[in-house]
Backbone as CSV, one residue per row, in Angstrom:
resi,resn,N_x,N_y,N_z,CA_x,CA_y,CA_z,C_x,C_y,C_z
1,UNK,121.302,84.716,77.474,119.908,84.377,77.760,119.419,83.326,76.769
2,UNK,118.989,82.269,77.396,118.457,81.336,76.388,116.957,81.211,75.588
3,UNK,116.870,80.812,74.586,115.577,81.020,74.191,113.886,81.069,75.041
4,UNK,114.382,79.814,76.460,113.234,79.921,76.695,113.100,80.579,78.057
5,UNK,112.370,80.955,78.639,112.354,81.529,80.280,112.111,80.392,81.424
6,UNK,111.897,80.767,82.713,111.583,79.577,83.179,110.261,79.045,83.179
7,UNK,109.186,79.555,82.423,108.103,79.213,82.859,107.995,78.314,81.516
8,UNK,108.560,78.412,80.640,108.749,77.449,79.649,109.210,76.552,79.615
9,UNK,110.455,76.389,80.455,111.005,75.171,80.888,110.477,74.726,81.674
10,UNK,109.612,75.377,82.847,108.845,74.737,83.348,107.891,73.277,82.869
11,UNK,107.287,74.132,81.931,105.934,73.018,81.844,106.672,72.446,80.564
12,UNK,107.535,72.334,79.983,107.693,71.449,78.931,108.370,70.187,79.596
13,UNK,108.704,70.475,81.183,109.104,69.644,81.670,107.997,68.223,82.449
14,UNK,107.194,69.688,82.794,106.032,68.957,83.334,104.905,67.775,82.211
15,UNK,104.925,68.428,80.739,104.732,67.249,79.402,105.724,66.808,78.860
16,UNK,106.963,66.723,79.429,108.145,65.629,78.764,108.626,65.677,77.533
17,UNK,108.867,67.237,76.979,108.870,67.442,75.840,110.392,68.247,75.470
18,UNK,110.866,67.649,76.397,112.190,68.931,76.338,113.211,68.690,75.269
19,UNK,113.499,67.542,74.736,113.828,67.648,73.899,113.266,67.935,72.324
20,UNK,111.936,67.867,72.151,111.587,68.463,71.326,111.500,69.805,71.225
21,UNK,111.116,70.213,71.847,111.335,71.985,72.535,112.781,72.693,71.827
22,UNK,113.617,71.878,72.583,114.621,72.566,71.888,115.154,72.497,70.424
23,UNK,114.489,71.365,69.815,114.524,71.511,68.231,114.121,72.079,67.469
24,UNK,112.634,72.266,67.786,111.480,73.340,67.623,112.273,74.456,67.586
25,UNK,112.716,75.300,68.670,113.480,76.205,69.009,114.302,76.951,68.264
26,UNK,114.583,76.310,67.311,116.175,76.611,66.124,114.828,77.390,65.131
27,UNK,114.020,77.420,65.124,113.091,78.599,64.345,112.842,79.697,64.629
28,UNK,113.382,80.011,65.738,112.878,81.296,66.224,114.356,81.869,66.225
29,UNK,113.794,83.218,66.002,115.085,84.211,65.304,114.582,85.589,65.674
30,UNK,115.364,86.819,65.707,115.199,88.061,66.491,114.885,89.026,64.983
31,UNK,115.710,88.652,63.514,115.224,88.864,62.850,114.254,88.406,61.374
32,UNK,113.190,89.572,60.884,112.355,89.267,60.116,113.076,88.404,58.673
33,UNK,113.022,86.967,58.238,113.516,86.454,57.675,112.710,87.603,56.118
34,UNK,113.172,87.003,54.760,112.648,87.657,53.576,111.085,86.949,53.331
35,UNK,110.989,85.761,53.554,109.732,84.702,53.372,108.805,84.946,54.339
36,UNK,109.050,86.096,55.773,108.252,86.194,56.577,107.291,88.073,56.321
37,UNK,108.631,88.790,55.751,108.675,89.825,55.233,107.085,90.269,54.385
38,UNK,107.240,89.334,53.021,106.352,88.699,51.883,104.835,88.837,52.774
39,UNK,105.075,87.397,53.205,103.914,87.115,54.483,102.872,88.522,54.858
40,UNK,103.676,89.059,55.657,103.022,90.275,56.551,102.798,91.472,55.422
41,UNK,103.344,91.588,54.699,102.890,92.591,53.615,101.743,92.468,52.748
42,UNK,101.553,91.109,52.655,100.001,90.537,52.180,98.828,90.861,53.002
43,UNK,99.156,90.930,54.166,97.709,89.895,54.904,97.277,91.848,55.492
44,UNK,95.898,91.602,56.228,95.029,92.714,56.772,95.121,93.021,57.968
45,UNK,94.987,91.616,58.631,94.828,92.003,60.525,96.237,91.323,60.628
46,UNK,96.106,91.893,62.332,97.059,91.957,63.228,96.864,91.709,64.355
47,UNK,97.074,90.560,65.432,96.696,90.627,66.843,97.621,91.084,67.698
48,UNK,97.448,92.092,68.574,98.541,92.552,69.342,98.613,92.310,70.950
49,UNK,99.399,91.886,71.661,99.097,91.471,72.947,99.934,92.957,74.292
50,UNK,99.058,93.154,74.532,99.894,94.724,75.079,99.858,94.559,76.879
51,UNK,99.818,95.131,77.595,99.749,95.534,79.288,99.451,96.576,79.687
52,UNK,98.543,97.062,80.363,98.283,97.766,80.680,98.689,98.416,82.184
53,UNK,98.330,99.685,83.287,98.991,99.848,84.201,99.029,99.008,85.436
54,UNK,97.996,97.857,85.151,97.649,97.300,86.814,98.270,96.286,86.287
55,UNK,99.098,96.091,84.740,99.815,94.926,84.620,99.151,94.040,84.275
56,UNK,97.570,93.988,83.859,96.962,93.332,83.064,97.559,93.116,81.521
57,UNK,96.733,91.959,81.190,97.265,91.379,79.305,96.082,91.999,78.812
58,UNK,96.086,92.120,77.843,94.498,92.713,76.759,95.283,91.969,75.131
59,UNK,94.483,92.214,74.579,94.733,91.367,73.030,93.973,92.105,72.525
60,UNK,94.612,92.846,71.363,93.639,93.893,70.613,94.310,93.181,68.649
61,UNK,92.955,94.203,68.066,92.981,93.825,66.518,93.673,95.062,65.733
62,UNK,93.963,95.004,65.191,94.499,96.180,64.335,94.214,95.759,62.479
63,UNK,93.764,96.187,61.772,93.651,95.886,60.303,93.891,97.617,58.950
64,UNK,93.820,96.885,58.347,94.183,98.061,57.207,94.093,97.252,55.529
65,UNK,94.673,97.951,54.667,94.497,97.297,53.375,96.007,96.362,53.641
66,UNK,95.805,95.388,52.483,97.054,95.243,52.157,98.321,96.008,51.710
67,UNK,98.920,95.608,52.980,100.733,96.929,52.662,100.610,97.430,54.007
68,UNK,99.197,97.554,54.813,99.838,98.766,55.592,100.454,98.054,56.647
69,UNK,101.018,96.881,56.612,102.810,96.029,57.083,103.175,96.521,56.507
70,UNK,104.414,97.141,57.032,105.434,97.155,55.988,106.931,96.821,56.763
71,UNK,107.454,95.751,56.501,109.135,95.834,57.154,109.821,96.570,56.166
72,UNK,110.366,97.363,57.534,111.008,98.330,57.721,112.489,97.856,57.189
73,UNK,113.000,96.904,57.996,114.141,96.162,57.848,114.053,94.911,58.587
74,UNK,115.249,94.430,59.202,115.046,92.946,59.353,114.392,93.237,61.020
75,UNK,114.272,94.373,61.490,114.260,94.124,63.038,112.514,94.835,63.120
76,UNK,112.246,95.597,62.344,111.644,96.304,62.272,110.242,96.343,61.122
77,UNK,108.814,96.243,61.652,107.685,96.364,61.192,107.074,97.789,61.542
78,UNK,106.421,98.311,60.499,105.154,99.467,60.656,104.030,98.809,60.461
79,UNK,103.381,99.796,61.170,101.940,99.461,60.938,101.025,100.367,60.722
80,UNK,100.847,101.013,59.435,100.432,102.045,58.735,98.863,102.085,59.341
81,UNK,98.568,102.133,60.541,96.736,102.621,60.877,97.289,102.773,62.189
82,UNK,96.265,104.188,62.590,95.946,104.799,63.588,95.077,103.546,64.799
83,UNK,95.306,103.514,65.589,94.604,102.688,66.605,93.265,103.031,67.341
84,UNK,92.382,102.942,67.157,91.058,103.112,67.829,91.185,103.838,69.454
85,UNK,90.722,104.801,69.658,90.436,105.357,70.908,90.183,104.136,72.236
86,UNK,89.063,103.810,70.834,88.031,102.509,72.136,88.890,101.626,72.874
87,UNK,90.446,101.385,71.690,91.182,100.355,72.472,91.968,100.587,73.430
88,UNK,92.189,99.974,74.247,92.853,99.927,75.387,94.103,100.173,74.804
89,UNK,95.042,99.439,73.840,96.302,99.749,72.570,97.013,100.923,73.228
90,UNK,96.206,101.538,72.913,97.147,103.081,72.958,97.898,103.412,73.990
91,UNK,96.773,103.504,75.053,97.444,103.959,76.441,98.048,102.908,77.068
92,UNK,97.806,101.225,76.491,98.703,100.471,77.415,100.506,101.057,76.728
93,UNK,100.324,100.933,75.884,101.697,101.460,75.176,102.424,102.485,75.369
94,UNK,101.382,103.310,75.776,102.184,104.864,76.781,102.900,104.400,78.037
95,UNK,102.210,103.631,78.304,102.931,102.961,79.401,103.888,101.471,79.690
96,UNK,103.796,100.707,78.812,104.487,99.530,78.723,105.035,99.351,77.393
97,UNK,106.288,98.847,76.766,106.514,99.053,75.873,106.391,98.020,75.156
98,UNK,106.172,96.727,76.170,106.039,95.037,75.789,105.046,95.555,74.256
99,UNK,105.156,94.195,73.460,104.470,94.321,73.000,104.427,92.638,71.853
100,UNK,103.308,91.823,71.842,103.399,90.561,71.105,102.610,90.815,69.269
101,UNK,102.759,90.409,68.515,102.019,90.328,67.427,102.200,88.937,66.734
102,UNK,100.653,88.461,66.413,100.291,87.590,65.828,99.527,88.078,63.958
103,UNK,100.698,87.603,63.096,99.689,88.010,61.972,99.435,86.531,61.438
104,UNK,97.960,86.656,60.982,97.438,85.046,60.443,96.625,85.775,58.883
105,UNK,96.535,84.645,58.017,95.840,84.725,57.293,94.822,83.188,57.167
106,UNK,93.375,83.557,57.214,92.747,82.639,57.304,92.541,81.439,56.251
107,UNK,92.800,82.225,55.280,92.514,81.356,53.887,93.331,80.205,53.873
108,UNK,94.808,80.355,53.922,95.668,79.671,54.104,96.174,79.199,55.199
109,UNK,95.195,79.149,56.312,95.566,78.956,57.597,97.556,79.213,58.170
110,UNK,97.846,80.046,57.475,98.933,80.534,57.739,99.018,81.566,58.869
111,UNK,100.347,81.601,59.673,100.677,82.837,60.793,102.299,82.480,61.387
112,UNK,102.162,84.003,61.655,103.453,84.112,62.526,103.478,84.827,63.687
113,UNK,104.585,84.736,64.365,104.536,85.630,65.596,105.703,86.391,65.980
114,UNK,105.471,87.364,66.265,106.530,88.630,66.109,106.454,89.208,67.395
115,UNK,107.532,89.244,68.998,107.392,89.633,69.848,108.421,90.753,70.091
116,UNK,108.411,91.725,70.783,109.315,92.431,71.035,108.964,94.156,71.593
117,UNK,109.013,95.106,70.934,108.689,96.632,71.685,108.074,97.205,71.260
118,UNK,107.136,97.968,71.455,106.359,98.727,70.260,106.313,100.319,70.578
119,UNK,106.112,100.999,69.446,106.602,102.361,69.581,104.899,103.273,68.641
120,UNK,104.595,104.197,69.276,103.863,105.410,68.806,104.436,106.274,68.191
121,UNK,104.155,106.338,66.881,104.754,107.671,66.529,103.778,108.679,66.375
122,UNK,103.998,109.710,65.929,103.362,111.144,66.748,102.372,111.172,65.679
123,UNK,102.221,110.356,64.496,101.100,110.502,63.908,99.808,110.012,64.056
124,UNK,100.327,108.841,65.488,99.112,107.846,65.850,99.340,106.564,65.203
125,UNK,100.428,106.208,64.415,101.015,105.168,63.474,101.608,103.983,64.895
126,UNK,102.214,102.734,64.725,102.652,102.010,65.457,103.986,101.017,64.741
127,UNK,105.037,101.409,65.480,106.140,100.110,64.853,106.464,99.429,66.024
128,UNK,106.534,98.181,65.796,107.114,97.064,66.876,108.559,96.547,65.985
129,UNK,109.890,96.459,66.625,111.372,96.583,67.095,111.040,94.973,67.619
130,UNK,111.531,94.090,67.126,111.337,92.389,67.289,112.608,91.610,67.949
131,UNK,112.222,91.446,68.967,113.305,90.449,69.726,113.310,88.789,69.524
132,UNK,111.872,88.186,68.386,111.814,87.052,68.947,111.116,87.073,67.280
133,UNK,110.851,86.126,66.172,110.323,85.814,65.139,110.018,84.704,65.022
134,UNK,109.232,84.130,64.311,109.084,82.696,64.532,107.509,82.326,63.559
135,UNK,107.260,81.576,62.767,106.371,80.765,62.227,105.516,79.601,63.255
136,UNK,104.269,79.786,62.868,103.557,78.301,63.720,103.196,77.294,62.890
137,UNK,102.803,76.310,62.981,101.964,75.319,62.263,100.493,75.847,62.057
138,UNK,99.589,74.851,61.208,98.295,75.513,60.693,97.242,74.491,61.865
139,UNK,97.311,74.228,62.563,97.143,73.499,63.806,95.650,74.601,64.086
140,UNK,94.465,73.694,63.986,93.536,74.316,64.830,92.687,75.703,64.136
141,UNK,93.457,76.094,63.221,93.189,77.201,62.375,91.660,76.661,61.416
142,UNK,90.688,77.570,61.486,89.386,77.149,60.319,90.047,78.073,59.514
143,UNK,89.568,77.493,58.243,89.555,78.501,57.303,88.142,79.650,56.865
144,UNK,88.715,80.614,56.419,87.798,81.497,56.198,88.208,82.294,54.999
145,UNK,87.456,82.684,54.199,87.837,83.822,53.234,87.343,85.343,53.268
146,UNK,88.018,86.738,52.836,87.260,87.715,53.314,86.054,88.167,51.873
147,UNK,85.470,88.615,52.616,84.337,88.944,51.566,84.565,90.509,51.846
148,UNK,84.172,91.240,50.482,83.976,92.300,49.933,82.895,93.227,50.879
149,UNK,83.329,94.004,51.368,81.881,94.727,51.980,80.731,95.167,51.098
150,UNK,79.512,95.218,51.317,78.814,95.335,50.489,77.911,96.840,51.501
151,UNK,77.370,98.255,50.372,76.848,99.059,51.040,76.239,99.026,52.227
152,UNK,75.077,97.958,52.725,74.673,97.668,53.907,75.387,97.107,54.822
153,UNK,76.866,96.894,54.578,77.689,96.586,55.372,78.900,97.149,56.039
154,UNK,78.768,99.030,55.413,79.347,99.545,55.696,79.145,100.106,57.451
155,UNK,80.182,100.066,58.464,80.214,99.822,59.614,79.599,101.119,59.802
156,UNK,78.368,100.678,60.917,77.849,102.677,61.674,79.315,102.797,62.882
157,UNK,79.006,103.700,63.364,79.892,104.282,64.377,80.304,103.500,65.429
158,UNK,81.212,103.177,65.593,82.034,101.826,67.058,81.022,102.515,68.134
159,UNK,80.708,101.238,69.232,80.245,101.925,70.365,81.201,101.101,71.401
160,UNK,81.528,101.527,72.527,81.696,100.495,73.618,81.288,100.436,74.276
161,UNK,81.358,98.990,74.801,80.669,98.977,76.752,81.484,98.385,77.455
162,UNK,82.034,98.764,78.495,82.734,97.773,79.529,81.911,97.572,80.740
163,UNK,82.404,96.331,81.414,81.368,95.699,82.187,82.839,95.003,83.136
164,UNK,82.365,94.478,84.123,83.327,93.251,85.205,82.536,91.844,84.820
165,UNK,81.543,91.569,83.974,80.882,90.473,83.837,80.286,90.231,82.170
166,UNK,80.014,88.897,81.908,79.652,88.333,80.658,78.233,88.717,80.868
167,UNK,77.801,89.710,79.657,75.992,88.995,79.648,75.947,88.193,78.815
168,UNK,74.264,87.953,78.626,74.100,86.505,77.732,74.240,86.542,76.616
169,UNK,74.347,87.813,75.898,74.491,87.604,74.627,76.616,87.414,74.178
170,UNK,77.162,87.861,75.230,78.478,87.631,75.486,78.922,86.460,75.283
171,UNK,77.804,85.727,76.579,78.177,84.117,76.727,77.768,83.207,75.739
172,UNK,76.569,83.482,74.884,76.442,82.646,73.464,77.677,82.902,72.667
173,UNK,78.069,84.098,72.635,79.121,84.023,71.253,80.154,83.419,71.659
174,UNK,80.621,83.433,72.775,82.126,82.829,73.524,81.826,81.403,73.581
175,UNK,80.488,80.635,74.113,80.236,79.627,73.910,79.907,78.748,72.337
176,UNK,79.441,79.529,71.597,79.899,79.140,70.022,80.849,79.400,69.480
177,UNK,81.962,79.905,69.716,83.009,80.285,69.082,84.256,79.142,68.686
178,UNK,84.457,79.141,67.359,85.713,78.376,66.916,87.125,78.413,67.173
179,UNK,87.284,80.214,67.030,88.759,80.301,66.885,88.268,81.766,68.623
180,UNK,89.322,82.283,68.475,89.907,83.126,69.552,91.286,83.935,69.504
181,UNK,91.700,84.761,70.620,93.436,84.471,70.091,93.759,84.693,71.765
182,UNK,94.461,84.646,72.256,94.930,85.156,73.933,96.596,85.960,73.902
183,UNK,96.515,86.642,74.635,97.338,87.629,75.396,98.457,87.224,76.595
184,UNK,99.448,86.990,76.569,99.985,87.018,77.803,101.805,87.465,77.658
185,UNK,102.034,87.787,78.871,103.338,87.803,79.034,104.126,87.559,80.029
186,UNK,105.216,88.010,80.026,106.349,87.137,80.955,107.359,88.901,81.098
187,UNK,106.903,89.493,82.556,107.774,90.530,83.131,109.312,91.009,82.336
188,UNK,109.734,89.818,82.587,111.304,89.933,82.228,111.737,89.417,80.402
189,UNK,110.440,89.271,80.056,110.623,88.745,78.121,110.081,89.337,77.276
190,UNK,108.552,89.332,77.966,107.896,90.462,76.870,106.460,89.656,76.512
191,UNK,105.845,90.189,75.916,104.433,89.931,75.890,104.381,88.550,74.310
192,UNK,103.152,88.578,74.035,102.787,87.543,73.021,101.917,87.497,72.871
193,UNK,101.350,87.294,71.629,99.613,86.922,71.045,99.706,85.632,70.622
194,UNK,98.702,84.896,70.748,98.833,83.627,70.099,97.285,83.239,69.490
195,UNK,96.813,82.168,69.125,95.631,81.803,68.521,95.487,80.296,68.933
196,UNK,94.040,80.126,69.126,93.715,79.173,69.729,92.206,78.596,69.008
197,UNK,92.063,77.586,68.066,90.482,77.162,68.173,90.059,75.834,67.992
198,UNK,88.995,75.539,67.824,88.618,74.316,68.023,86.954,73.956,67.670
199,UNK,86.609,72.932,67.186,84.991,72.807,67.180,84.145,74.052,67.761
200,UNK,83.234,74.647,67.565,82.277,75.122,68.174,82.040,74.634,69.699
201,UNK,81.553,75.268,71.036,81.425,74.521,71.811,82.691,74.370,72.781
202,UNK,84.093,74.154,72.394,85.452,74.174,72.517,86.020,75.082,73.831
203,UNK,84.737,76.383,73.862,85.111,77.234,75.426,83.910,77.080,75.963
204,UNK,84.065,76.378,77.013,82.814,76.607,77.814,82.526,77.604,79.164
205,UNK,81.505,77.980,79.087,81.016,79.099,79.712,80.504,78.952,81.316
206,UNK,81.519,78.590,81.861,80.950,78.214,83.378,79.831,79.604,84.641
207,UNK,80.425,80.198,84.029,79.271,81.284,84.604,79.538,82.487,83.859
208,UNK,78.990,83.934,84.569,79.309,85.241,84.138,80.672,85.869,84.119
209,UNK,81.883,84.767,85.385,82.950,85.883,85.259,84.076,84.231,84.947
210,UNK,83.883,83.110,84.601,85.043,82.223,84.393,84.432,81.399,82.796
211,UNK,85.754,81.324,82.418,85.744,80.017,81.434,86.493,79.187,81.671
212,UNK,86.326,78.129,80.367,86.890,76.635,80.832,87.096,76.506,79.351
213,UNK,88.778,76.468,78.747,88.741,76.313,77.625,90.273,75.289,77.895
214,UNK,90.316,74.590,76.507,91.410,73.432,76.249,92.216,73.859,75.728
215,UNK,93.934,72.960,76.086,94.860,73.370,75.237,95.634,72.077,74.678
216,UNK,95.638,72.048,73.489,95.392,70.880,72.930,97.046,71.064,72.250
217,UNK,97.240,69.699,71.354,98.985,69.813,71.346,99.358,70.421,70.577
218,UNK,100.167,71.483,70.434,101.296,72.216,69.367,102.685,72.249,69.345
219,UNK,102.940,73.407,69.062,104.135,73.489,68.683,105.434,72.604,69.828
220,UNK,105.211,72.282,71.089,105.329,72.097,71.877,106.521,72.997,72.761
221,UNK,106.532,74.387,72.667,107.296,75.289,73.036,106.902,75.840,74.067
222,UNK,105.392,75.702,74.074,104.832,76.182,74.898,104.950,77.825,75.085
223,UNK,104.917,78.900,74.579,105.313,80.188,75.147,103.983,80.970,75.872
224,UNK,102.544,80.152,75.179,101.661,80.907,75.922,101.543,80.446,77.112
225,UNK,101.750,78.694,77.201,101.376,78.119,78.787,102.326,78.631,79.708
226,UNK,103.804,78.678,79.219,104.995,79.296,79.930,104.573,80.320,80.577
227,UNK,104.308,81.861,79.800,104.006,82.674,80.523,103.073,82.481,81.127
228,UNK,101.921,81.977,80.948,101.381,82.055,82.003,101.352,80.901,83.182
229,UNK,102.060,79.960,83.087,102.748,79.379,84.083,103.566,80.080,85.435
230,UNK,104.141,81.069,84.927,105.144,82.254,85.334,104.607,83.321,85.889
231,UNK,102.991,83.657,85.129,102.710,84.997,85.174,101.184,84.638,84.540
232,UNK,100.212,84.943,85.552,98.357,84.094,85.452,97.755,84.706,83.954
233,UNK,98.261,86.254,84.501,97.478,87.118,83.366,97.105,86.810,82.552
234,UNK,96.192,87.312,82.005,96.128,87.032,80.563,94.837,87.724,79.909
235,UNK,95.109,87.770,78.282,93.953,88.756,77.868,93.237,87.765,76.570
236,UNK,91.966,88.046,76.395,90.664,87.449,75.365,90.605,87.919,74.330
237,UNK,90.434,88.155,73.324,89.593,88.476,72.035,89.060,87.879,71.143
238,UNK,88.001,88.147,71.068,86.691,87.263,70.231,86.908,88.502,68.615
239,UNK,86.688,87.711,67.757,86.449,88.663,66.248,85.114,87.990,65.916
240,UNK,83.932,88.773,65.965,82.442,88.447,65.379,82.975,88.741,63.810
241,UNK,82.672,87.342,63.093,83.688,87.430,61.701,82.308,87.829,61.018
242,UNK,81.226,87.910,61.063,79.611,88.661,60.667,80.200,89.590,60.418
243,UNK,80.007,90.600,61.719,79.715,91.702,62.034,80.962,93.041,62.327
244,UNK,82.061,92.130,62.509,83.152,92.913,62.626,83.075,93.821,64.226
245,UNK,82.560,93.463,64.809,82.551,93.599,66.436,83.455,92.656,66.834
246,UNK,84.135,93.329,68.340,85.131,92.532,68.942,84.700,92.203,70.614
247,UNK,84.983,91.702,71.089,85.160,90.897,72.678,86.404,91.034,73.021
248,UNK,86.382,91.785,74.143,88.354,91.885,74.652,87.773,91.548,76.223
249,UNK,88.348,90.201,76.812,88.242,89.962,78.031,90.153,90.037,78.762
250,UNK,89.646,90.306,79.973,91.483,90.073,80.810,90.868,89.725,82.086
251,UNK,92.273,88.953,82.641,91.728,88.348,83.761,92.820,87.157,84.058
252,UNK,92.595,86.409,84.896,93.876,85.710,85.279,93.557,84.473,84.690
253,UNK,94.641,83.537,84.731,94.116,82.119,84.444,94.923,81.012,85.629
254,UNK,94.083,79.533,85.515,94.518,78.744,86.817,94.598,77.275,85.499
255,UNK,96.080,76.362,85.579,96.453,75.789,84.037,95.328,74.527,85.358
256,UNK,95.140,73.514,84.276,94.431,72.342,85.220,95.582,71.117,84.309
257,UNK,95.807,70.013,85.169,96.664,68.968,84.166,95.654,67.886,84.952
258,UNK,95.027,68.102,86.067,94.555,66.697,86.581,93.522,66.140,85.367
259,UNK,93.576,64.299,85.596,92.789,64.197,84.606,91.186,64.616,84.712
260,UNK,90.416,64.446,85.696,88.760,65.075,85.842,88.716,66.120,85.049
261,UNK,89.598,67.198,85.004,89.724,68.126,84.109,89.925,68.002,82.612
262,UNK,89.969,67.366,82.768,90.731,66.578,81.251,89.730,66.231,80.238
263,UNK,88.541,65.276,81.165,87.325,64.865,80.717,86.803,65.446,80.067
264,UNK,86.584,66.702,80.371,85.631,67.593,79.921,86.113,68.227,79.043
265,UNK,86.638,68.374,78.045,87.547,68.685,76.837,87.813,67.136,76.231
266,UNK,87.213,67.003,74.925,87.648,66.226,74.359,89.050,66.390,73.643
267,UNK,89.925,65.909,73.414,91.175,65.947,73.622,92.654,66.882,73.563
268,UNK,91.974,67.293,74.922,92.821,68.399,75.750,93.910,67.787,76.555
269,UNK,95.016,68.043,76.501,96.384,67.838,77.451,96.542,68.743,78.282
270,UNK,95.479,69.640,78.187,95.570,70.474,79.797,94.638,71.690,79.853
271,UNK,93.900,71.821,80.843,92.583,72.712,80.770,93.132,74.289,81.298
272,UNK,93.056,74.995,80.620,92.915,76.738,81.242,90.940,77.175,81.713
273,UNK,91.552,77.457,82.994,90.583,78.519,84.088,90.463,79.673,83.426
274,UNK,90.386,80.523,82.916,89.820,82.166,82.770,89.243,82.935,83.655
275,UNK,89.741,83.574,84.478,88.728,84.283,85.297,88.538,85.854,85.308
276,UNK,87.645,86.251,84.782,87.324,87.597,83.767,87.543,88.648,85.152
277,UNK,88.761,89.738,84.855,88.666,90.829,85.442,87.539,92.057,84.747
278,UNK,87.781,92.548,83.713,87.115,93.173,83.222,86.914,93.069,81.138
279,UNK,85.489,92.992,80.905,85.000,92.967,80.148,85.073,93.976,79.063
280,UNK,85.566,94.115,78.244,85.454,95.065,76.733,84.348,95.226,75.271
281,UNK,83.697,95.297,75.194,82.963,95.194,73.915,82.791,96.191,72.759
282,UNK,83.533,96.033,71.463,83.262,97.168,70.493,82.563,96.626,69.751
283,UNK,81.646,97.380,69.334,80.536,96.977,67.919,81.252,97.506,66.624
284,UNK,81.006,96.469,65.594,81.560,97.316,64.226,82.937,97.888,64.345
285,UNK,84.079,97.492,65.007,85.273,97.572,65.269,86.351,97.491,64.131
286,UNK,86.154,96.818,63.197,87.068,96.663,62.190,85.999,96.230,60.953
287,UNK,86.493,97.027,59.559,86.079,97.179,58.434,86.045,95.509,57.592
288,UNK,85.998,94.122,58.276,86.342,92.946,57.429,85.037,92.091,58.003
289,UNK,84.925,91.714,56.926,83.600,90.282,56.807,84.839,89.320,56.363
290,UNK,84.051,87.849,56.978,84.165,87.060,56.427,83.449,85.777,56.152
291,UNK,83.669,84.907,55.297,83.108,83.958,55.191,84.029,82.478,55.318
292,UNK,83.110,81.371,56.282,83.292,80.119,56.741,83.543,79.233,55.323
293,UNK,84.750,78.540,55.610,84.894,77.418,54.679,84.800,76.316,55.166
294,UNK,85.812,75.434,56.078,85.964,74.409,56.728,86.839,74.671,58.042
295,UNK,86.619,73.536,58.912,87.064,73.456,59.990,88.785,72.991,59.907
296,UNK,89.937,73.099,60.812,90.226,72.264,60.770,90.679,70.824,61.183
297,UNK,91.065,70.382,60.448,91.294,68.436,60.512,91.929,68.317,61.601
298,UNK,92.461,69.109,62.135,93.224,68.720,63.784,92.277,69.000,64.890
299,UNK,91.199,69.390,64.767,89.855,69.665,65.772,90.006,68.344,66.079
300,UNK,89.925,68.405,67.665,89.388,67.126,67.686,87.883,66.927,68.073
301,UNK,87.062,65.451,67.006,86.297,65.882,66.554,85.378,64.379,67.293
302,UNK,86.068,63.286,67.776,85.842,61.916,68.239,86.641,61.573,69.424
């Protein structure tokens, strides 16, 4: 089996990138190198890209102190915290074993991505078993630093609401939002989290149940456009970096390459549709503040 599936070869064909693709390619590895090890044992959050039974993507957060990564060995990560009720996490995992992780640290606009199986253990704990490893560039990443909670900032009780639609206070934050991360996978490979941001403004909010957001150039491997080239699905998450509330949208997506589409994204090489199946909202979801430093220099900004 070769590194990429067909929906990857697909569209790297369709942007003319195939030989870069496959150079790119020689980075990705099944096991946790020692320099990636380091990495994940530092940092707090975790984005996880899971499935649920109707075969939907969702993108959930997971955080803890520093350590509670811990590789296990070269194939193998823990993840020392219990998973929230509220999240969808749990029970997609009872049932699908896919499972993607994205760990980033903001400061250093650093991340990696770790795809492969994920497992419950009976304490409510989580290890993901890695078929796929790999480093990204700092591409698109703002920086941020975490700030210290302070007594009035200690989180009241998570609430949720689910909905089939954006309200307005939904659609301001999605419509101001910098960064993001998305969800998707590929049947026969396995799931993936990835991260995505850009200027403020960057997703636009075409009504209550679609967005209109850009995908601008990276790594050129393509694994999120692939799968969903292959496979529409796909899942949302917003981190309110205030307030520590989250946004979990799923729903399909439709890729756009024509140029009219194009327009409207300042410099986008290809527009994603969003079209919201169902809506998630936790308040006070995870224990981290943070604070805004700079944007970054690959926004495009002219």
């Amino acid at each position: 089996m070769g590194k990429f599936h067909e929906g990857e070869l697909a569209v790297q064909q369709q942007a003319g990138v195939q030989v870069m693709a496959r150079r790119v390619s020689s980075g990705i590895d099944a096991a946790i190198h020692a320099v990636f090890q380091d990495f994940i044992h530092e940092q707090r959050l975790a984005v996880l890209a899971s499935v649920d039974a109707e075969g939907r993507a969702w993108a959930s957060l997971v955080t803890g102190a520093p350590g509670f990564m811990r590789v296990e060995d070269d194939h193998t990560v823990h993840l020392n915290t219990v998973i929230s009720d509220l999240d969808v996490l749990r029970s997609n995992l009872s049932i699908n074993l896919m499972l993607g992780m994205l760990v980033i640290d903001f400061s250093t606009r650093r991340r990696i991505r770790l795809n492969g199986t994920g497992h419950l253990d009976d304490d409510g704990t989580l290890r993901l078993t890695t078929q796929e490893v790999y480093g990204n560039c700092q591409k698109y990443i703002q920086a941020r630093t975490e700030l210290p909670l302070r007594p009035a900032d200690v989180p009241t009780t998570p609430t949720l609401t689910i909905t089939t639609s954006l309200n307005a206070s939904q659609q301001r934050w999605l419509s101001q939002a910098d960064t993001f991360f998305i969800a998707s996978y590929m049947p026969s490979r396995g799931a993936d989290a990835s991260h995505r941001g850009g200027q403020p403004g960057f997703v636009h909010v075409l009504d209550d149940h679609t967005l209109e957001f850009p995908d601008y150039a990276g790594n050129m491997m393509f694994n999120t456009l692939g799968n969903l080239a292959a496979n529409p699905r796909a899942g949302i998450l917003l981190l309110d970096f205030d307030t520590g509330s989250v946004l979990q949208l799923t729903g399909h997506v439709i890729i756009h390459w024509e140029p009219a589409s194009l327009q409207r994204h300042l410099g986008s090489q290809r527009v994603i549709e969003f079209r919201i199946a169902e809506v998630r909202e936790i308040t006070h979801a995870v224990p981290l503040r943070f604070k805004f430093l700079s944007y970054s220099k690959f926004n495009p900004t002219t």
